[in-house]
N, C-alpha and C positions, 0 to 999 in steps of 0.2 A: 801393621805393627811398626813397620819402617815406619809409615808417614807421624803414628802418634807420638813418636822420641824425637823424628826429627832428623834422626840418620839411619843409615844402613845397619840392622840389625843380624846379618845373615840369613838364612833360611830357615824358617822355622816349622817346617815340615814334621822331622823328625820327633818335635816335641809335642802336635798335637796328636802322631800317632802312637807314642807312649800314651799320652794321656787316656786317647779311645782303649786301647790294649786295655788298662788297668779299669777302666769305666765297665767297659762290653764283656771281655775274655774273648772265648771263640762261639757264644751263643748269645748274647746280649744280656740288659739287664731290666727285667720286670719294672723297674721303677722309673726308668728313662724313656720309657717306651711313649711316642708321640700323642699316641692314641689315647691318652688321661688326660689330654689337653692340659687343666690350668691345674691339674693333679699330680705332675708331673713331682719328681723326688728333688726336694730343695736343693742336693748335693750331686745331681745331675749335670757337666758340663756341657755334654752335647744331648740332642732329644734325638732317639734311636725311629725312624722311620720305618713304622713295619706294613703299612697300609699305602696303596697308592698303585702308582703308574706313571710315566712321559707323559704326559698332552703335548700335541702337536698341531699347529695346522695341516692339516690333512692334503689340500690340496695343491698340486703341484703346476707349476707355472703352463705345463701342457694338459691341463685339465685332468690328469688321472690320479689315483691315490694309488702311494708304495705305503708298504710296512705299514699301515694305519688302517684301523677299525674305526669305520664314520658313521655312527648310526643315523645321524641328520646334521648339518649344520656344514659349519668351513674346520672346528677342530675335532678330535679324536683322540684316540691313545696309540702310541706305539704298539704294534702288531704282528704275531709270524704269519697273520693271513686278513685280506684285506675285507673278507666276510664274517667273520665270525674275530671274537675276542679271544687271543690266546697273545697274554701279554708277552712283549719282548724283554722287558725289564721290571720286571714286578718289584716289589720294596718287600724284603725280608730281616728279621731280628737279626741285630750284630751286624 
């Protein structure tokens, strides 16, 4: 925002989470929801992620995997166990 005016605009924080507040509430909203892809509600400002995970590189410069579910490869997901999927941060409505 600053850079496309030009100058210091202050912080504008506050205003995009007014804006989510009145978009979401406290459970989101059906029509912003990511997962309609190009279905997505015309007057949608932000797209509410409700599917997903972290990916990560898995493996650690000491050859072992933390927090991460590797079923093959060098990435993963974020994890509370390094065998089995049980997401650490899953993406939920709102």
């Amino acid at each position: 925002m600053n850079q496309r005016n030009g100058s210091p605009q202050g912080n504008p924080n506050y205003t995009y989470y007014k804006l989510a507040q009145d978009e979401y509430g406290a459970s989101g909203n059906p029509a912003c929801d990511s997962s309609l892809g190009t279905g997505i509600g015309s007057s949608c400002i932000f797209n509410d992620v409700t599917l997903g995970d972290t990916s990560v590189l898995c493996l650690a410069s000491d050859g072992t995997f933390y927090n991460c579910y590797n079923p093959g490869g060098d990435y993963g997901v974020l994890s509370l166990d390094n065998n089995s999927y049980q997401p650490a941060f899953p993406a939920t409505s709102g």
